[in-house]
RODO-2510 file (C-alpha; in nm, 4 decimals, decimal comma):
residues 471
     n   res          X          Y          Z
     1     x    -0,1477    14,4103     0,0799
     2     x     0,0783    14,2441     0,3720
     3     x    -0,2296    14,0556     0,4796
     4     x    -0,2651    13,9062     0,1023
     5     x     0,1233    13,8336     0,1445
     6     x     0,0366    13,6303     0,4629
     7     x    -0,2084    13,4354     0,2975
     8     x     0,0002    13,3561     0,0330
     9     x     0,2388    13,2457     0,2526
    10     x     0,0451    13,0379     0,4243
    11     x    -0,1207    12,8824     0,1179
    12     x     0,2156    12,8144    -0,0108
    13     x     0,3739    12,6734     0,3770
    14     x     0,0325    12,4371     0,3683
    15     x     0,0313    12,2695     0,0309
    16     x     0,4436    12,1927     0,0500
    17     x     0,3678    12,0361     0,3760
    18     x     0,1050    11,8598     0,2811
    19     x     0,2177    11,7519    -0,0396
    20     x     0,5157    11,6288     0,1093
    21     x     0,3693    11,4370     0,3507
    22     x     0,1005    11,2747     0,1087
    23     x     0,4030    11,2211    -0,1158
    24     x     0,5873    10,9954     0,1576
    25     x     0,2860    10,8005     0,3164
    26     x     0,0594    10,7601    -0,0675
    27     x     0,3479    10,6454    -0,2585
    28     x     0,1433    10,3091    -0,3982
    29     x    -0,1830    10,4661    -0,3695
    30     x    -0,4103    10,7625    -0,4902
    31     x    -0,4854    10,9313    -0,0856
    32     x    -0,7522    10,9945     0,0351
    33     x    -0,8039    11,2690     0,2734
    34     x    -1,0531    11,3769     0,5621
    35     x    -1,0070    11,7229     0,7833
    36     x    -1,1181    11,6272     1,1618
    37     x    -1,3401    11,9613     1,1623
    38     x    -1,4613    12,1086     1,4914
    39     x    -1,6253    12,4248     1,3582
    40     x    -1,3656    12,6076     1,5495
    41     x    -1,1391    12,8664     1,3889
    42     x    -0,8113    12,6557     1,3293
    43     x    -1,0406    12,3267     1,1916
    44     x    -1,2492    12,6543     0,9748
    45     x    -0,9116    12,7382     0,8264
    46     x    -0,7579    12,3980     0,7891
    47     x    -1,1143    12,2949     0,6042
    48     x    -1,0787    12,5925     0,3615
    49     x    -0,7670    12,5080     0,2672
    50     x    -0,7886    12,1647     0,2527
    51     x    -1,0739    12,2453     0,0029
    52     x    -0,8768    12,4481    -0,2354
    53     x    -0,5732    12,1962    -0,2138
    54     x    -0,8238    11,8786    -0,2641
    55     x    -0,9752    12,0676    -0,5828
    56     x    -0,6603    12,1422    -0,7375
    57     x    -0,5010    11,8024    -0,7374
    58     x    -0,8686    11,6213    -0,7848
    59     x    -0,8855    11,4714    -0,3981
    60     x    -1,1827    11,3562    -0,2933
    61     x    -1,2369    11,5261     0,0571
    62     x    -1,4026    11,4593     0,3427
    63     x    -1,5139    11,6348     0,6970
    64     x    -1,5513    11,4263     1,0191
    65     x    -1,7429    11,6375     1,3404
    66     x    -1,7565    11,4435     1,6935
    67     x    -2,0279    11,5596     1,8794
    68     x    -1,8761    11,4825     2,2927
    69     x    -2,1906    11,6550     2,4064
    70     x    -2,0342    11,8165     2,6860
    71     x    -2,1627    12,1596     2,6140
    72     x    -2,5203    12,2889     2,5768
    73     x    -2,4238    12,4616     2,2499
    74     x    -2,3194    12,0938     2,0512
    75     x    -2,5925    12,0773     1,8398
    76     x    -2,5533    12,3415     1,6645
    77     x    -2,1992    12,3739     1,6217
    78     x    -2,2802    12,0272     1,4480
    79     x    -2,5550    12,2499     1,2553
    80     x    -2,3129    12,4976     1,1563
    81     x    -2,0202    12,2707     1,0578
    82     x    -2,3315    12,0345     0,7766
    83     x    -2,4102    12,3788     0,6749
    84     x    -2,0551    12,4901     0,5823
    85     x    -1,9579    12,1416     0,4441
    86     x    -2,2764    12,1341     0,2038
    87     x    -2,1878    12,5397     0,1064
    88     x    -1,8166    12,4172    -0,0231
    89     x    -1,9648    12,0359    -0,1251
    90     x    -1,7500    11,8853     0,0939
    91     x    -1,9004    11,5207     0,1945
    92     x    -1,9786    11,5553     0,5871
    93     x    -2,0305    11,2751     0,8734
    94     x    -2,0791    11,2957     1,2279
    95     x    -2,0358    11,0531     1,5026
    96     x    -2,2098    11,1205     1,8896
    97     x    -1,9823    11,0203     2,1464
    98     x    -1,9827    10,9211     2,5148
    99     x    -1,7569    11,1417     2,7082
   100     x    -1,6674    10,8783     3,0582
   101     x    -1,6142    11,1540     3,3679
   102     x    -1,5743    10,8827     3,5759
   103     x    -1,2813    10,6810     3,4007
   104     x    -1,0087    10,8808     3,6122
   105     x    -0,8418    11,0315     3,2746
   106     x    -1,0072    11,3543     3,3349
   107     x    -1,2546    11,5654     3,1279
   108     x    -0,9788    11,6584     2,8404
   109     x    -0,8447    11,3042     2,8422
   110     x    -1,1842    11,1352     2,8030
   111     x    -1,3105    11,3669     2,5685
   112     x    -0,9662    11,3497     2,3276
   113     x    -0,9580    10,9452     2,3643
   114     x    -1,3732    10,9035     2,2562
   115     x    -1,2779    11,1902     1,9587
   116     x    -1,0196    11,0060     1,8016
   117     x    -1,1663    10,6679     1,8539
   118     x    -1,4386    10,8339     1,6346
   119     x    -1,2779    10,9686     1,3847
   120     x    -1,0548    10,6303     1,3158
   121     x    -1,4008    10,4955     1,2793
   122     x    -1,5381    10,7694     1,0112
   123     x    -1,1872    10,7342     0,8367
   124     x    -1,2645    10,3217     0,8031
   125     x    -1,6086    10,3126     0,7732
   126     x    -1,5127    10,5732     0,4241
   127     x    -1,2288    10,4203     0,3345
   128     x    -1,0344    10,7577     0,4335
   129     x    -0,6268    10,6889     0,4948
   130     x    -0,5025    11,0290     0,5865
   131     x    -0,6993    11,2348     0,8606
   132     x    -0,6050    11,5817     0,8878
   133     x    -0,5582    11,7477     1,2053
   134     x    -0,5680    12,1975     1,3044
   135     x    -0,2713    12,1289     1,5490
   136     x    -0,0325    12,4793     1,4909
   137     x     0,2588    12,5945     1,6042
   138     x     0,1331    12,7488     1,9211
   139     x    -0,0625    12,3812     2,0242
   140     x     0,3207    12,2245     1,9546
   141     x     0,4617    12,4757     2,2189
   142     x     0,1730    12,4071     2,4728
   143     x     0,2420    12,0514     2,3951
   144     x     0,5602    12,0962     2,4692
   145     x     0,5464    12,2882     2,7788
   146     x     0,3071    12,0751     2,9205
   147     x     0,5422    11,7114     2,8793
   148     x     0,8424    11,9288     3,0181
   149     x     0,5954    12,0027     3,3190
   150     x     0,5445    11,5982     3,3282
   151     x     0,8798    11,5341     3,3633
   152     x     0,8675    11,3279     2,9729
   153     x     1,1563    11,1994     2,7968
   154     x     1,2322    11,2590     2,4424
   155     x     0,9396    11,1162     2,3246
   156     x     0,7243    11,3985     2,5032
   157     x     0,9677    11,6650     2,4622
   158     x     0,9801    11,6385     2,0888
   159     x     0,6209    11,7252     2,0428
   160     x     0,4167    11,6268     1,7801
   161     x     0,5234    11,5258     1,4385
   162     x     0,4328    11,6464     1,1470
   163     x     0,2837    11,2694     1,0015
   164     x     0,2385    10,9606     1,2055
   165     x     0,0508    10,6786     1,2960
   166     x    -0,1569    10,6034     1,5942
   167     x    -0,3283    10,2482     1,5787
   168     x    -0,3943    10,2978     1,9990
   169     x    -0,5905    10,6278     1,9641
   170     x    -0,7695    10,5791     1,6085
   171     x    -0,8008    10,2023     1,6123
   172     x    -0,6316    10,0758     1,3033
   173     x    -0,2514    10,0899     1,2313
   174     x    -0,3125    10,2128     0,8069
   175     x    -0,4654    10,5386     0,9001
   176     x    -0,1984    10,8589     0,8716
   177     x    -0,2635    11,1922     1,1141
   178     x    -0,1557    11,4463     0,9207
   179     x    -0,0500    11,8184     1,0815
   180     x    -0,0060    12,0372     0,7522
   181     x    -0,0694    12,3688     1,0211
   182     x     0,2443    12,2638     1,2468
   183     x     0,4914    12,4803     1,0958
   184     x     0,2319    12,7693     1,1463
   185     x     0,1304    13,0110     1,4205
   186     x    -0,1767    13,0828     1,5365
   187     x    -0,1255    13,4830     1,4593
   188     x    -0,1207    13,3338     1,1047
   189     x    -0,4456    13,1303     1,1132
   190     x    -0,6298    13,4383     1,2619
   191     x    -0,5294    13,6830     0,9731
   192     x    -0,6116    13,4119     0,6915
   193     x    -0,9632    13,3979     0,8923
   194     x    -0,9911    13,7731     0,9118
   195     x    -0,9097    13,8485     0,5081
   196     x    -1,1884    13,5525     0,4425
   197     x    -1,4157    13,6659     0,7222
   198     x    -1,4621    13,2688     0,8159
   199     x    -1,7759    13,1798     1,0085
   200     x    -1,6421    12,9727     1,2852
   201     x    -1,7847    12,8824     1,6584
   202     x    -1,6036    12,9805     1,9952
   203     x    -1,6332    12,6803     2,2491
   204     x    -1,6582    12,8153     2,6137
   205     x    -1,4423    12,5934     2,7769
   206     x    -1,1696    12,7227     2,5717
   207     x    -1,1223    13,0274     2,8188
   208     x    -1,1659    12,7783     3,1161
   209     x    -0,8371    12,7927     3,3492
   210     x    -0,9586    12,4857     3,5094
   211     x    -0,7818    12,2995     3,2221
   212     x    -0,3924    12,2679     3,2330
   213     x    -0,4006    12,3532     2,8786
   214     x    -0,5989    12,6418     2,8678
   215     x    -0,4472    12,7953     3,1981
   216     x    -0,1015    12,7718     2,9728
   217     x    -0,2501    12,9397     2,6925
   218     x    -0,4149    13,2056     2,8816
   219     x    -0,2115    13,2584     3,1794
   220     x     0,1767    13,1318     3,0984
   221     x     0,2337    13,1897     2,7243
   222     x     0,1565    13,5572     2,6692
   223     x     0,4068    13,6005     2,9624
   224     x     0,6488    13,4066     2,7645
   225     x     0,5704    13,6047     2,4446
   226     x     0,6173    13,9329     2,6596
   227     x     0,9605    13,7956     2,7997
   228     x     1,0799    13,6129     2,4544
   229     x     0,8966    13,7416     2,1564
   230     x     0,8636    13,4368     1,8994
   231     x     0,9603    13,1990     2,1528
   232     x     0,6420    12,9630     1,9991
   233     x     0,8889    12,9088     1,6781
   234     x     1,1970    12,8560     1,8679
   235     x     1,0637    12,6060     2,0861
   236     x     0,8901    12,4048     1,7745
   237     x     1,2790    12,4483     1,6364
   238     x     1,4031    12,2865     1,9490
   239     x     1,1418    12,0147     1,9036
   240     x     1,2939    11,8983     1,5898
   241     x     1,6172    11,8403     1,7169
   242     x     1,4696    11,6685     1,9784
   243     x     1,3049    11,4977     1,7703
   244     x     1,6318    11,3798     1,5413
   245     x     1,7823    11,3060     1,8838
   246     x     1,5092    11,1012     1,9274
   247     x     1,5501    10,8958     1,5516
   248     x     1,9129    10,8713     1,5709
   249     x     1,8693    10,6837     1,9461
   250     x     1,5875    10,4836     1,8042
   251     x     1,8104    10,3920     1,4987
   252     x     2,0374    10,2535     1,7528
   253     x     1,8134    10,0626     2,0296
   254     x     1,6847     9,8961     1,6515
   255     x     2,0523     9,8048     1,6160
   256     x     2,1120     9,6982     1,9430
   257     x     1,8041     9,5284     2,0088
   258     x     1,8772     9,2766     1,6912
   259     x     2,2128     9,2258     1,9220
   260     x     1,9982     9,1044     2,2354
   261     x     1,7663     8,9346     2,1509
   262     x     1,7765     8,5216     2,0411
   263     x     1,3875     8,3708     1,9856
   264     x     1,2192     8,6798     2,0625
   265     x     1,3359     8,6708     2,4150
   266     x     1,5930     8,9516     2,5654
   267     x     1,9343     8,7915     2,6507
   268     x     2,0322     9,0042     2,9823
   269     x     2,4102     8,8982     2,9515
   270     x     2,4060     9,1165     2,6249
   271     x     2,2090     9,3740     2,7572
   272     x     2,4416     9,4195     3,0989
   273     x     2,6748     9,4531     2,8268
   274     x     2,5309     9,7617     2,6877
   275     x     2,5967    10,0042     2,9650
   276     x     2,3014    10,1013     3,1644
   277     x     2,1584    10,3875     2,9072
   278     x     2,1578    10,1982     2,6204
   279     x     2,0146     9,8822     2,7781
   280     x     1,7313    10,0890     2,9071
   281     x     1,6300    10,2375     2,5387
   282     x     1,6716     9,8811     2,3954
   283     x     1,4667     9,7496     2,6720
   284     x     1,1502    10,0555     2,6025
   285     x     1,1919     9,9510     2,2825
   286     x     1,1453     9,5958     2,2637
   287     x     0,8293     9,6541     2,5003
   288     x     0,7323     9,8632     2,2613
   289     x     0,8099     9,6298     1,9902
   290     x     0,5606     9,3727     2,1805
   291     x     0,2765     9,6443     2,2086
   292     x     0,3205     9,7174     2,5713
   293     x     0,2206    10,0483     2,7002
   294     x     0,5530    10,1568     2,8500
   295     x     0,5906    10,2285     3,2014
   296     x     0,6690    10,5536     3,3937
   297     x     0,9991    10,5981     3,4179
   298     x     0,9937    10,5313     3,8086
   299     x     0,8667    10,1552     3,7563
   300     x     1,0638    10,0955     3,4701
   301     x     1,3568    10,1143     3,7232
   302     x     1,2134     9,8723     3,9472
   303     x     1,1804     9,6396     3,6749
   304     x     1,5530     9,6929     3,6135
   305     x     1,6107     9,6205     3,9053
   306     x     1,4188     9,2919     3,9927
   307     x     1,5578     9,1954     3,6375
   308     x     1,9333     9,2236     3,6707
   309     x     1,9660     9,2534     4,0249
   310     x     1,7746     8,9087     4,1305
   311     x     1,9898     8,5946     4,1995
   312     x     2,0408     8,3650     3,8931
   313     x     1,7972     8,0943     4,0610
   314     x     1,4821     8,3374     4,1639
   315     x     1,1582     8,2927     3,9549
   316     x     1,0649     8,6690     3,8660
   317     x     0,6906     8,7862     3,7507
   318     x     0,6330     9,1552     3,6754
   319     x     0,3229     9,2867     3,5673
   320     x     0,3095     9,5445     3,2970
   321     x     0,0025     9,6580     3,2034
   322     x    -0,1761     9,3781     3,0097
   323     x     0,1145     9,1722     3,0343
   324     x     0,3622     8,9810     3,2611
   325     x     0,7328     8,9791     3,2488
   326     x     0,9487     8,6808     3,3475
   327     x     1,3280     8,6270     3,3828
   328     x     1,4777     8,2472     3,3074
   329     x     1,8214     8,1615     3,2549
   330     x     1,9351     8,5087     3,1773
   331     x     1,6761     8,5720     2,9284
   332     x     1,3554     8,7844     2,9264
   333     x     0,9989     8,6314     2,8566
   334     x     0,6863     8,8325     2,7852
   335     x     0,3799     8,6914     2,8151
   336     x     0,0362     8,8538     2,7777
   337     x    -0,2095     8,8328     3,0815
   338     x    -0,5124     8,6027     3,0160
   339     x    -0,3759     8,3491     2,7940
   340     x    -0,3299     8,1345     3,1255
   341     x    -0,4918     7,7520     3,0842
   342     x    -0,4605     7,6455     3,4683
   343     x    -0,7857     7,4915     3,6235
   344     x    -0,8933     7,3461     3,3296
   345     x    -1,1209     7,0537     3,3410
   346     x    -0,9354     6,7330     3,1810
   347     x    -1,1063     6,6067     2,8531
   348     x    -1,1377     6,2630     2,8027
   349     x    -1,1636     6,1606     2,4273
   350     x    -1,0911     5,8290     2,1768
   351     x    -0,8614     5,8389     1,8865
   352     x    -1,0387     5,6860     1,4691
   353     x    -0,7806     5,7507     1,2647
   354     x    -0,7805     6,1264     1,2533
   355     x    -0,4746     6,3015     1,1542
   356     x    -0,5637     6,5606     1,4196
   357     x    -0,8138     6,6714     1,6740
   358     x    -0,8514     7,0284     1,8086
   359     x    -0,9553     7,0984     2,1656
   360     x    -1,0500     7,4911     2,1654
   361     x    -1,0288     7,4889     2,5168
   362     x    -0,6978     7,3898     2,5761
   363     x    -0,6151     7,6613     2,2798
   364     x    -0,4280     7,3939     1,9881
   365     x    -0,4515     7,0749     1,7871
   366     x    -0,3411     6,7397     1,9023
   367     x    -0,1746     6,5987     1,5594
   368     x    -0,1588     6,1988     1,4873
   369     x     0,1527     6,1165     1,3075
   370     x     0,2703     5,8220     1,1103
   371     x     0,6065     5,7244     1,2779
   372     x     0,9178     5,4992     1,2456
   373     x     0,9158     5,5202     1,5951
   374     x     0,5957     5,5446     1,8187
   375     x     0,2751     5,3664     2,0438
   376     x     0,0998     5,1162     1,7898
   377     x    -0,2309     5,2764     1,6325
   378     x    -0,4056     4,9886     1,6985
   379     x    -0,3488     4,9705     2,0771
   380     x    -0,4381     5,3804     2,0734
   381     x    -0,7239     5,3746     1,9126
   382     x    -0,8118     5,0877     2,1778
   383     x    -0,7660     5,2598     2,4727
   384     x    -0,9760     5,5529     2,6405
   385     x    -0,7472     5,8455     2,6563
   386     x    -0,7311     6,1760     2,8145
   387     x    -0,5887     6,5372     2,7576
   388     x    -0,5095     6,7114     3,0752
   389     x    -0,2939     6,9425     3,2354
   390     x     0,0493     6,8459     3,4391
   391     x    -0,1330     6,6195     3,7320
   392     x     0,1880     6,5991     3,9552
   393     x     0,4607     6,2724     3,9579
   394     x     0,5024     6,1901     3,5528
   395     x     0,7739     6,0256     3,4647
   396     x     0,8228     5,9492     3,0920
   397     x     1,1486     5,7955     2,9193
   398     x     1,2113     5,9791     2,5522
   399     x     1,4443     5,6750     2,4316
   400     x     1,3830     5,3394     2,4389
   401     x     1,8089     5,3582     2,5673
   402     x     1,7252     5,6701     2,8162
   403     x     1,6040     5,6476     3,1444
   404     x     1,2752     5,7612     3,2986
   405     x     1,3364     6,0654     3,4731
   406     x     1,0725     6,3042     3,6689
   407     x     0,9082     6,5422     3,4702
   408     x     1,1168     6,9003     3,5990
   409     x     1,4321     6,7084     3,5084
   410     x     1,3227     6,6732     3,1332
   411     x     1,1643     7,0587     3,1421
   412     x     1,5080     7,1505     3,3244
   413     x     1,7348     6,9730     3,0035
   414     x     1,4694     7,1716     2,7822
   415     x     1,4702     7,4904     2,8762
   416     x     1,0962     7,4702     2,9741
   417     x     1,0449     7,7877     3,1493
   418     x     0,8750     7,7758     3,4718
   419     x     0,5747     7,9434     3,4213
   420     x     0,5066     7,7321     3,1399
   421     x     0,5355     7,3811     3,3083
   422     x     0,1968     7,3691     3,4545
   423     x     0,0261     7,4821     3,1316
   424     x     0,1725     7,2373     2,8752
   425     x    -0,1602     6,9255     2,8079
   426     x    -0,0111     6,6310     2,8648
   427     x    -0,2038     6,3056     2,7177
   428     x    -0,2792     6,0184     2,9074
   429     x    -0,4356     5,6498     2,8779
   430     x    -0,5620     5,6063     3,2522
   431     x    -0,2708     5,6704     3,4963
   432     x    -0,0272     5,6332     3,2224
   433     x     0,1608     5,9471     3,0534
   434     x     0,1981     5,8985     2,6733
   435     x     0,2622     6,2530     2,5487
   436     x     0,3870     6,6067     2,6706
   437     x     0,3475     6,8626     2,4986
   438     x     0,7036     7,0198     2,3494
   439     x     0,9003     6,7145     2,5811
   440     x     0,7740     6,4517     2,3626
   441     x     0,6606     6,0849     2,3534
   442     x     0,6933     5,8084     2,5874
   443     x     0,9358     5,5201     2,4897
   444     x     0,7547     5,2901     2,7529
   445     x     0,4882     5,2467     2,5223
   446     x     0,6467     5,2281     2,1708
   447     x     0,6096     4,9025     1,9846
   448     x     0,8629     4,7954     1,8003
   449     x     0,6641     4,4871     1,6734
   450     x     0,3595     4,7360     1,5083
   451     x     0,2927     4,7757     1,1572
   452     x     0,1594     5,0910     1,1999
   453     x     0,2715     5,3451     1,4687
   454     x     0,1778     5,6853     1,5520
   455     x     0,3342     6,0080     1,6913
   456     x     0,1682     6,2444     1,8520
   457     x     0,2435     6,5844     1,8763
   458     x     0,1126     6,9250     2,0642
   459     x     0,0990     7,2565     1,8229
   460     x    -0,1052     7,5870     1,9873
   461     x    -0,3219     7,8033     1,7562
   462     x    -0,3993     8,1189     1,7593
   463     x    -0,5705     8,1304     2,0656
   464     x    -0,3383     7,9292     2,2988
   465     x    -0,0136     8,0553     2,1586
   466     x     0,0025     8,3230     2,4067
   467     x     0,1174     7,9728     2,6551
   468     x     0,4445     7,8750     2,4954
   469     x     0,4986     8,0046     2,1589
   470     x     0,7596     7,7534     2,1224
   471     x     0,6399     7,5536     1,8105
***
């Protein structure tokens, strides 16, 4: 029978895919596997299988349901989808989620950010590593449509992949979305449900035009079927060139990127040097890199070209999402927004002998050092001190044979950025400076005559490294 062919097929097309893509991501590890199963008829088909794969090769399998709520019929799709997963033993959780219609996403948006929020949770909370998704070959042309629409670069226009990662959506960076139904069409899925007569539920807002996505399924790609028979396969073929296009530029921004960059900061002398294409892929890539949600297009001009255009002596600040750009001396700075210490309250405290004393507050640990050169430990431990941010007027000599110099000449000969200065604690003993942090001690107050001196010296943790990472 042709539709016994099909299913064969299909059977066939789904385990190599899968087994491929197990293959690459499991390669130190038995996997574990978990179908994100609507009820619907591509998660129905995907779950059955997923089942006879999972038995074969002796997979433990399990079937994650979101419940968004949204429709009056939820409940019992979540009744039908127990049902079917305790008919085939299949071990079945659910998690209720929150839909927000008033975060500005929109319905779809909301709905498809709380859904795989949940299922990253399920996955960890069952020590699941590979989640597998019903995306076909006719979801990868809406897809793509739909980024083309958007204006997206290669990123968009490539579609999805076949295996990746997605620590933003699912909440953890070791959980694998797999798509073992990519490489099939929808025509496909509906036969295989036919021959096995599936029970599956039909969600109403499916058929709604209201959604961009449904009004391209519905209204735009039978037209396009009508006009270019096939044209589903073709344009999942054209994905995966974009989609090498894609690797081969990313291969090279990797390359590149090594090239321009010197302490984690971008080097713009380097990156001018690049040509104006490449620079801009290195540049998406190192924010990227740093875990910043990229930019339209649009801005990421503007930021181009306050960066290169600005004069050599201008103090630039861009905000980017959750974090803040900054140009000095030719080079690039990213810094994340809230790790800012200005307005603190000074903090008066007395030195005993510790080797070091943390102040959360100020976000790092103030270390005591024995030194060859340094302020005696018995006049420190003397003296009332205080930790503080930059007050205005220090002056501090680093060599006994230097001279005291103002506190922007020293962060000047440093390479201090600006936006740093004010946010370094400096320590003081009254109106005297004795420390900066990353400048260093002041030779006023060494004693050459001491048995036993002490160095001090500034080192963020965790918390306060966001400041100066400059250790």
């Amino acid at each position: 029978m042709k539709s016994d062919k099909n299913e064969i097929a299909l059977r066939r097309k789904f385990s190599d895919v899968l087994g491929s893509c197990l293959q690459k991501s499991s390669a130190n590890q038995a996997p574990s596997l978990a179908v994100a199963y609507s009820g619907g008829l591509d998660s129905s088909v995907l779950l059955t299988l997923a089942h006879a794969y999972c038995r074969q090769h002796q997979i433990p399998l399990h079937a994650f349901h979101v419940h968004h709520g949204l429709s009056p019929n939820a409940d019992d799709w979540l009744t039908h989808c127990e049902a079917k997963c305790r008919e085939l033993d299949i071990v079945f959780r659910a998690a209720r989620v929150k839909v927000d219609l008033s975060s500005g996403l929109g319905t779809e948006a909301s709905a498809r950010k709380e859904r795989y929020a949940a299922l990253g949770q399920l996955c960890i909370a069952h020590g699941v590593g590979h989640i597998l998704t019903a995306h076909h070959q006719d979801d990868q042309a809406e897809t793509i449509l739909m980024q083309m629409l958007r204006g997206s670069g290669l990123a968009g226009l490539s579609g999805m992949d076949l295996t990746n990662a997605a620590p933003g959506l699912l909440g953890t960076p070791d959980l694998v979305i797999i798509r073992p139904l990519l490489e099939s069409n929808r025509e496909e899925l509906e036969q295989f449900q036919r021959l096995y007569d599936l029970d599956f539920v039909e969600d109403e807002s499916n058929t709604d035009v209201r959604y961009r996505r449904n009004a391209l399924r519905h209204r735009v790609m039978p037209i396009l079927e009508e006009i270019y028979p096939g044209f589903a396969a073709r344009m999942s073929r054209g994905a995966r060139h974009v989609s090498a296009a894609r690797d081969l530029i990313e291969e090279m921004a990797v390359s590149d990127l090594a090239q321009c960059t010197q302490d984690d900061q971008l080097q713009l002398a380097r990156l001018v040097a690049l040509g104006k294409s490449r620079a801009a892929h290195v540049f998406r890539h190192w924010l990227s890199q740093q875990g910043v949600r990229l930019p339209s297009t649009a801005r990421l001009h503007e930021i181009f070209k306050q960066l290169f255009d600005a004069k050599s002596d201008a103090r630039i600040e861009i905000h980017c999402g959750e974090h803040v750009l900054h140009r000095y001396r030719d080079a690039v700075y990213l810094q994340q927004v809230g790790g800012s210490l200005s307005g603190l309250d000074e903090v008066g405290f007395s030195w005993n002998g510790e080797s070091s004393l943390a102040f959360p507050a100020y976000g790092g640990v103030l270390h005591f050092e024995l030194a060859e050169q340094g302020i005696s430990s018995e006049w420190l431990s003397r003296h009332s001190l205080v930790l503080h941010l930059r007050r205005g007027g220090e002056r501090m000599k680093l060599a006994i044979d230097r001279p005291t110099r103002d506190m922007k000449s020293h962060f000047q000969s440093l390479n201090i950025p600006f936006w740093v200065r004010s946010e370094l604690p400096f320590v003081s003993a009254g109106a005297e400076l004795l420390y900066a942090a990353q400048v260093g001690m002041n030779a006023k107050f060494f004693d050459q005559d001491s048995t036993t001196k002490v160095s001090l010296h500034w080192v963020f943790d965790e918390s306060g490294k966001n400041v100066w990472n400059n250790n």
